[in-house]
C-alpha positions as CSV (number, residue, x, y, z in Angstrom):
1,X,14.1,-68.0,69.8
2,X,12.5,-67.3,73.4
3,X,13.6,-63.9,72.7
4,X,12.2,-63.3,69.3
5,X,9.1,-64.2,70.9
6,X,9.4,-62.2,73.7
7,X,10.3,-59.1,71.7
8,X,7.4,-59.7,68.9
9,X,5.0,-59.4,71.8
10,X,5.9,-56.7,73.5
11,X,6.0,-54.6,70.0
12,X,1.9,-56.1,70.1
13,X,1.0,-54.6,73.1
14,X,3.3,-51.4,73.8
15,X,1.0,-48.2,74.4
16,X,-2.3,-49.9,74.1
17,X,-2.8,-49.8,77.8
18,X,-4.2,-53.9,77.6
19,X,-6.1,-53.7,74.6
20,X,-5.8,-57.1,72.4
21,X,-3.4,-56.8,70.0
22,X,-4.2,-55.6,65.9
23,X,-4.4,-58.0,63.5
24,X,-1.7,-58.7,60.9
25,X,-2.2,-57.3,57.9
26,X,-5.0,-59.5,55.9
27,X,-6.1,-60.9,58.9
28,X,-5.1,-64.3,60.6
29,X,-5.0,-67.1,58.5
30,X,-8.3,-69.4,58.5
31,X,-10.2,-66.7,60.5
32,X,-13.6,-66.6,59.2
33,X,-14.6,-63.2,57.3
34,X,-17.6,-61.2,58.4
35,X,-19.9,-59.1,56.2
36,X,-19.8,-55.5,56.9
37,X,-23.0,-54.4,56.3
38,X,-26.2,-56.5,55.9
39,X,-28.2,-55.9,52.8
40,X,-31.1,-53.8,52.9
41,X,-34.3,-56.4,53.0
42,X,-36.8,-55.8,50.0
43,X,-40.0,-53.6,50.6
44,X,-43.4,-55.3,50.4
45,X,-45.3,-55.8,47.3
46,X,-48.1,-52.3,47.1
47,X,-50.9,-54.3,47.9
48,X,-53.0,-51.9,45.1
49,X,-51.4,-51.5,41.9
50,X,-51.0,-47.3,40.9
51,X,-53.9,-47.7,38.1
52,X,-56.3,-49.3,40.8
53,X,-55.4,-46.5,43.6
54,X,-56.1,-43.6,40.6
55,X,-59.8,-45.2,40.0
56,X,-60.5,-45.8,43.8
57,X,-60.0,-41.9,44.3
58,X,-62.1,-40.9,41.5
59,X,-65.7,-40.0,42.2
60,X,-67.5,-40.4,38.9
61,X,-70.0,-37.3,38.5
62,X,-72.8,-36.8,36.0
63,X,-73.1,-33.9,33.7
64,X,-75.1,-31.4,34.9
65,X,-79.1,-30.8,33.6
66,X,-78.2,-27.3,32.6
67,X,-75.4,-28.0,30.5
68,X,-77.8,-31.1,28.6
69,X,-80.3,-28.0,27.9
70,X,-77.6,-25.7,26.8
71,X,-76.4,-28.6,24.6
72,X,-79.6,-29.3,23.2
73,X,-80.6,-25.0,22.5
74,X,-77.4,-24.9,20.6
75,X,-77.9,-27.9,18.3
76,X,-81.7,-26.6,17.9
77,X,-80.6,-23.0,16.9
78,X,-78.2,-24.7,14.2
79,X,-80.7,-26.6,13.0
80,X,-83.2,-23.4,12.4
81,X,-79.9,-21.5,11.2
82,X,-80.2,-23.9,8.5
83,X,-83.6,-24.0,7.7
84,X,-83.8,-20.8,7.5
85,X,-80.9,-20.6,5.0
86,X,-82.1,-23.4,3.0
87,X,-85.4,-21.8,2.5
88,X,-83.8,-18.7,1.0
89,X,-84.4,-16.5,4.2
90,X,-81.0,-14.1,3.9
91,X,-82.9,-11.2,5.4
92,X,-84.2,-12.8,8.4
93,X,-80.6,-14.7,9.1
94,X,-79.2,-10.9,9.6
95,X,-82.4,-9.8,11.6
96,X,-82.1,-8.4,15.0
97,X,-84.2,-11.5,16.3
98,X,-81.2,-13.7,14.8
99,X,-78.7,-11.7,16.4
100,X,-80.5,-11.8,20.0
101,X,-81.1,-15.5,20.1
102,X,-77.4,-15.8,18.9
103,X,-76.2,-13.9,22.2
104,X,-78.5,-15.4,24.2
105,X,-77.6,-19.3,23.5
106,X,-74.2,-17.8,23.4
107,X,-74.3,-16.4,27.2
108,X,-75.6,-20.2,28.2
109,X,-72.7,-21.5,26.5
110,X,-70.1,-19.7,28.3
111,X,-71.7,-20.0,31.6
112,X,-71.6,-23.8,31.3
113,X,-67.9,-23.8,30.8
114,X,-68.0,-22.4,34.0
115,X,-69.4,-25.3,35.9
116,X,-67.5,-28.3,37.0
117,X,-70.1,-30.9,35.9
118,X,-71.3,-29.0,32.2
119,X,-67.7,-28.2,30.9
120,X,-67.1,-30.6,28.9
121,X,-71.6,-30.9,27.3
122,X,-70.5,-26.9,27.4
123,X,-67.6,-27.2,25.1
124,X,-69.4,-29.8,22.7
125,X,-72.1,-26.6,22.6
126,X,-69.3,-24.2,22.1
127,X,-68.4,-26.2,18.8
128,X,-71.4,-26.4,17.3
129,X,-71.9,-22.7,17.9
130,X,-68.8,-21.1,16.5
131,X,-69.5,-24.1,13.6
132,X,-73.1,-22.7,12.9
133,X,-74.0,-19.3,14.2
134,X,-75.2,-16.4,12.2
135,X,-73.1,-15.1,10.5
136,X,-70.9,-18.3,9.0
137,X,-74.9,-19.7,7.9
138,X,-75.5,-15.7,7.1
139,X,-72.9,-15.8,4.5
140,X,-73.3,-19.2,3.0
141,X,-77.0,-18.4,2.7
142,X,-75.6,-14.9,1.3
143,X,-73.7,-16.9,-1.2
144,X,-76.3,-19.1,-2.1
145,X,-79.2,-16.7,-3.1
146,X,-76.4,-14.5,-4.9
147,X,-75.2,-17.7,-7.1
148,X,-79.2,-18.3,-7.4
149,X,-79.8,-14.9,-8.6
150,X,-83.0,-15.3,-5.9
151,X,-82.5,-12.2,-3.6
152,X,-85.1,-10.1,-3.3
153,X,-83.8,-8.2,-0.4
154,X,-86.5,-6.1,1.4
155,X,-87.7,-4.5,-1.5
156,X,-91.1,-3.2,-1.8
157,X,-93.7,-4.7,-4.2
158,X,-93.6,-1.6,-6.3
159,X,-89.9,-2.1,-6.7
160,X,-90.1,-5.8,-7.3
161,X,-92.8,-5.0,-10.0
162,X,-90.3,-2.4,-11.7
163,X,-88.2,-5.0,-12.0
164,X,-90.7,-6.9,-14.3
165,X,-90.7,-3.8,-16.2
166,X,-90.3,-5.9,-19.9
167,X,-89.4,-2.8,-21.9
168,X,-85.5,-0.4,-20.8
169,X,-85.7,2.7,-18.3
170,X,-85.5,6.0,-20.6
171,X,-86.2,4.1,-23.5
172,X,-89.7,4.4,-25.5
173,X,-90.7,0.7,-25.7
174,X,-93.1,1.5,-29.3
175,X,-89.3,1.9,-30.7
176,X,-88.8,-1.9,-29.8
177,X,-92.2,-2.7,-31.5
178,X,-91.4,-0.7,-34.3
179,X,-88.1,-1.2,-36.0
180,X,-86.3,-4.7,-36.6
181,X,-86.4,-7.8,-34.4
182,X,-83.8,-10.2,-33.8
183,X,-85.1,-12.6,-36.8
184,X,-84.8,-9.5,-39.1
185,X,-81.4,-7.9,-38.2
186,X,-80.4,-11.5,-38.7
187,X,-81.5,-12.0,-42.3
188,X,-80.2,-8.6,-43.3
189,X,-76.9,-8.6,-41.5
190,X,-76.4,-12.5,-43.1
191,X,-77.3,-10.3,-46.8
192,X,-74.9,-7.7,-46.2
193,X,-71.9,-10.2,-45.4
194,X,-73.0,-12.3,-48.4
195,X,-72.6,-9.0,-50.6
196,X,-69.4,-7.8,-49.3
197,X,-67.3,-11.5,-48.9
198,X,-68.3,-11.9,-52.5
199,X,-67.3,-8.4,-54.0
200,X,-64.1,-8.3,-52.0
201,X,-63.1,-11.7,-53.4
202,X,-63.9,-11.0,-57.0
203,X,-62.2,-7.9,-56.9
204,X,-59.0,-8.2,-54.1
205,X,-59.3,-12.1,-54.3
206,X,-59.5,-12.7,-50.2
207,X,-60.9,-15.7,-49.2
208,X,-63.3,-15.8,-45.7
209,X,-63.8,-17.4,-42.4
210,X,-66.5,-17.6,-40.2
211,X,-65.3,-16.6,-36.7
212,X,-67.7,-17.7,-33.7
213,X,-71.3,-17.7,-33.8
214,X,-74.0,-15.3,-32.7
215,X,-74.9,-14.2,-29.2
216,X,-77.8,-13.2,-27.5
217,X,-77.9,-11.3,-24.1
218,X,-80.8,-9.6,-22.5
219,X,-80.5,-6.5,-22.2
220,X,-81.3,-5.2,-18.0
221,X,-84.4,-3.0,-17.7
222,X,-83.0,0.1,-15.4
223,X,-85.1,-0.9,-12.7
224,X,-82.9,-4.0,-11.3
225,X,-84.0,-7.0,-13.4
226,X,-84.0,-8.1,-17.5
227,X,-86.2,-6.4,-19.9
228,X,-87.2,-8.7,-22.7
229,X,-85.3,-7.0,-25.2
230,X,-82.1,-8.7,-26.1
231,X,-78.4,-7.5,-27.4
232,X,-77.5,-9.6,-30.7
233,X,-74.1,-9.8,-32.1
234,X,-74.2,-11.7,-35.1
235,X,-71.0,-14.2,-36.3
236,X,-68.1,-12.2,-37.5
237,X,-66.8,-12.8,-40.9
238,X,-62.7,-12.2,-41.4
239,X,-60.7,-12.9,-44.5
240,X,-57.9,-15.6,-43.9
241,X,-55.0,-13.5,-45.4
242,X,-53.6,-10.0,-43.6
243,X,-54.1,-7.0,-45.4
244,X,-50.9,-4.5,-44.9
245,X,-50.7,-2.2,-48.8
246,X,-51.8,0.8,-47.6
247,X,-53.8,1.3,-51.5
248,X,-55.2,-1.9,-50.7
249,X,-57.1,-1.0,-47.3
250,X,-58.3,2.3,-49.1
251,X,-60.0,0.1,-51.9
252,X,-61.6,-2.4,-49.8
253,X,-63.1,-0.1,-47.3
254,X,-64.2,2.6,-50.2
255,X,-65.8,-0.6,-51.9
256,X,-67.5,-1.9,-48.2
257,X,-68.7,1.8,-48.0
258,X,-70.4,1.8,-51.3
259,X,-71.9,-1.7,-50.4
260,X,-73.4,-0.6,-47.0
261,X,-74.7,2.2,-48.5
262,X,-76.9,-0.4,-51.0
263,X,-78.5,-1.9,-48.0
264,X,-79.7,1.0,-46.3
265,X,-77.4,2.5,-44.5
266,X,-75.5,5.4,-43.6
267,X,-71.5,5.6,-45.5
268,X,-68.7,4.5,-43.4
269,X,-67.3,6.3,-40.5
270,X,-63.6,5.4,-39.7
271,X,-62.7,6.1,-36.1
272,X,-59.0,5.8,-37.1
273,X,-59.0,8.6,-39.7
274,X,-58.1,12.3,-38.4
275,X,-59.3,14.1,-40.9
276,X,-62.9,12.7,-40.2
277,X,-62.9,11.3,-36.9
278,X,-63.3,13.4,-33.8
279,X,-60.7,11.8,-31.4
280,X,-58.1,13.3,-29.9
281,X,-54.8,12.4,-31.6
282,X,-53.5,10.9,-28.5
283,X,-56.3,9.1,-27.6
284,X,-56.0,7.8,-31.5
285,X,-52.0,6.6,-30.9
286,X,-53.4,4.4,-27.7
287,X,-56.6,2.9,-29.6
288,X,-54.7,2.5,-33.0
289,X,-51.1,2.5,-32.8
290,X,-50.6,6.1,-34.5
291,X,-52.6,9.1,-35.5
292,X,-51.3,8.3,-39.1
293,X,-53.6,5.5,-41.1
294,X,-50.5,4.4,-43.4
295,X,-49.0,3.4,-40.0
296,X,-51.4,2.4,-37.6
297,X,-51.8,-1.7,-36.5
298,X,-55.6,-1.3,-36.3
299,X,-58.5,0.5,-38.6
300,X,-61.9,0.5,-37.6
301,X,-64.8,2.0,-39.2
302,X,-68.5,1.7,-38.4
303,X,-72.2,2.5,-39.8
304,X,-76.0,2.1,-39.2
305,X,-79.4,1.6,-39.8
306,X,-81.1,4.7,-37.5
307,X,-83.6,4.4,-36.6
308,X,-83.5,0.5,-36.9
309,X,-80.6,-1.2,-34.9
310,X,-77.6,-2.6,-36.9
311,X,-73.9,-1.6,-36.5
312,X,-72.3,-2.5,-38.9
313,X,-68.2,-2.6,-38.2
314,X,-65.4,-3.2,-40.4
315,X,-61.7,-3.7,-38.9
316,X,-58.4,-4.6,-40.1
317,X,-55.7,-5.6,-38.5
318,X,-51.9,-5.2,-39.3
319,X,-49.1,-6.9,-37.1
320,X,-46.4,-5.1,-39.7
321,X,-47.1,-1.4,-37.4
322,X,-46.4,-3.2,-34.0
323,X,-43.9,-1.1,-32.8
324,X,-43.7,-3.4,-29.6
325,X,-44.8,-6.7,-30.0
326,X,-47.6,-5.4,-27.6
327,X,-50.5,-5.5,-29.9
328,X,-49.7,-9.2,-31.6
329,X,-49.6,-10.3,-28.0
330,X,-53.5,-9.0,-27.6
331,X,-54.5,-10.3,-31.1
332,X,-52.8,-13.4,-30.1
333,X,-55.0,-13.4,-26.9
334,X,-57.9,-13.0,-29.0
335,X,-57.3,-15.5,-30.9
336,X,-57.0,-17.9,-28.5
337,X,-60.6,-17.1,-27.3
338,X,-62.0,-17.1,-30.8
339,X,-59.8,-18.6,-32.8
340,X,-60.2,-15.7,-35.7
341,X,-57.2,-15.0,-37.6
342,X,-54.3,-12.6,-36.3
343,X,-54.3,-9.9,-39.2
344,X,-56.7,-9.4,-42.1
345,X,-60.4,-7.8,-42.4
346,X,-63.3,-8.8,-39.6
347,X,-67.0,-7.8,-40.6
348,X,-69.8,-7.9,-37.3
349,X,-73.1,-6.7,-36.9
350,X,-74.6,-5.7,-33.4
351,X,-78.2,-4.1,-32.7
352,X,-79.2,-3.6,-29.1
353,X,-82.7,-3.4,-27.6
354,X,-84.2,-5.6,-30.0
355,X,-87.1,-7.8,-29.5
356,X,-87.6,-11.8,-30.5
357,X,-91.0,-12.0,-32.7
358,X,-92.0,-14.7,-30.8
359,X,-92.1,-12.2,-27.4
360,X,-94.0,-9.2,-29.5
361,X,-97.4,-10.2,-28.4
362,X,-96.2,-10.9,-24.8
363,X,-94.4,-8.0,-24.8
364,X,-97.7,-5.7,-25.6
365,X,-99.6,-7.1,-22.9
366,X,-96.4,-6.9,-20.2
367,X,-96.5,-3.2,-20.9
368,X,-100.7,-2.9,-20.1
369,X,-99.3,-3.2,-16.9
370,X,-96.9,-0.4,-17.1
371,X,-99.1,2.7,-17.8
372,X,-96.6,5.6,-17.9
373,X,-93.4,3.9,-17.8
374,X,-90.7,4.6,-20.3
């Protein structure tokens, strides 16, 4: 036993020159355990929270006097950009004075965005300049007096009095005075439809529609503005059934030629027909479907009154020579817009250059002023 003891300790302290012995494995039993490392103590609370530091190093600094001014020219110039616009003044909004005080108040602008204390009044200015500057009020105003019809430009008073001119350029204005006004192309044009509709119908037995009603344009003088003189197209007449016997469209439109020629006018001249009209064959096969009457979709033929005004036209319209479907798709258009029928006979009367009666004496005494003009 003595020597287990003896041998256990010497195994303890062989080669370690006197140093104490090494612990059994786990230590020795009861020993108390020590911590190997003492945990790290926990900073101080920032006295000054990160939002409070932030505002205690900004210095707070005014905008700048310059960049108020600045501010305050550019709102100013707006303001006069849109004046001027609302008072009609195109012309002056593309004048060189415009276009000076534009690059002048732009030149402050961009030198404020340069300074530390006017950048932000400067960009503010900026806005409101590339928002209203010349040429986006230039073009609204533009717009505006073009929709008006109030442009005068920078015409001259002589031109601006041409454009008064109440009769057309080229034309006489005594012819206006002396053959038939509106009220009478009217009455007579309402006669000859009367006279036809009922022949055709006692003799081919069509019946009729009215298709739209009149119009009346003025008619523009040559000199930039509206003579007095208007362009009337009465209401067209069409029969509600299509017309396709070839015999058929012979007899009507030698019975309408017969009729016009009772009311004063010239016989019938029929733009489709080569043997009497002087288009070109091909130009024929685009306008009417073939250069041959017994096959084309479309006959027109026409007369007047010369020297009074009327046209007097006659059509007829046949689907059965659409080669291509192309020309029912046009009639169709039209008949959309109209709402005449597809095929059959259409009668209209135009005269151009005609006067109102009530203008007559108005028109006399514009022309007083007009000494020479024609």
């Amino acid at each position: 036993m003595v020597m287990d003891r003896e041998k256990q300790r010497q195994r303890y302290i062989a080669g370690t020159e006197g140093a104490p012995p090494v612990p059994p494995p786990g230590g020795y039993r009861g020993a108390k355990r020590q911590q190997s490392a003492y945990a790290s103590p926990t900073p101080a609370a920032s006295i000054y929270s990160a939002g409070e530091t932030a505002a205690a190093a900004i210095e707070k600094k005014p905008s700048s006097v310059f960049s108020r001014v600045v501010l305050v020219v550019a709102i100013v110039f707006a303001a006069i950009l849109l004046i001027v616009m609302a008072a009609g003044g195109t012309d002056m909004l593309y004048g060189v004075t415009m276009f000076a005080l534009q690059l002048v108040v732009l030149g402050l602008v961009i030198a404020t965005l340069f300074t530390a204390r006017g950048r932000m009044l400067g960009s503010i200015a900026l806005v409101v300049t590339l928002l209203f500057n010349v040429a986006t009020v230039g073009g609204l105003s533009a717009l505006r007096t073009s929709a008006a019809g109030a442009y005068d430009g920078m015409k001259s008073d002589e031109q601006k009095h041409e454009e008064a001119y109440p009769g057309i350029k080229g034309t006489d204005p005594q012819e206006a005075l002396d053959q038939q006004s509106v009220e009478e192309v009217r009455a007579a044009a309402a006669e000859l439809f009367a006279d036809i509709r009922a022949q055709v119908t006692a003799e081919f037995g069509y019946e009729w529609v009215q298709v739209g009603d009149e119009d009346l344009r003025p008619e523009r003088n040559g000199y930039g503005g509206e003579s007095m003189l208007y362009e009337f197209a009465t209401e067209s007449w069409a029969t509600t059934e299509p017309i396709h016997d070839y015999a058929t469209k012979v007899a009507i439109m030698d019975l309408i030629g017969q009729i016009v020629v009772d009311h004063g006018m010239y016989g019938l001249y029929a733009f489709n027909d080569p043997s009497v009209s002087s288009i070109d064959p091909s130009v024929m096969t685009k306008l009417y479907g073939s250069d041959d009457p017994r096959t084309q979709h479309t006959w027109e033929s026409y007369t007047e009154n010369y020297p009074d005004p009327m046209r007097f036209y006659a059509d007829i319209y046949d689907l059965s020579h659409d080669s291509d479907g192309s020309f029912q798709r046009t009639r169709e258009a039209q008949n959309t817009r109209t709402g005449e029928p597809l095929e059959g006979l259409q009668l209209v009367v135009i005269a151009s250059a005609v006067l109102q009666d009530a203008d007559r004496d108005a028109f006399e005494k514009k022309l007083e002023e007009y000494p020479g003009f024609d």
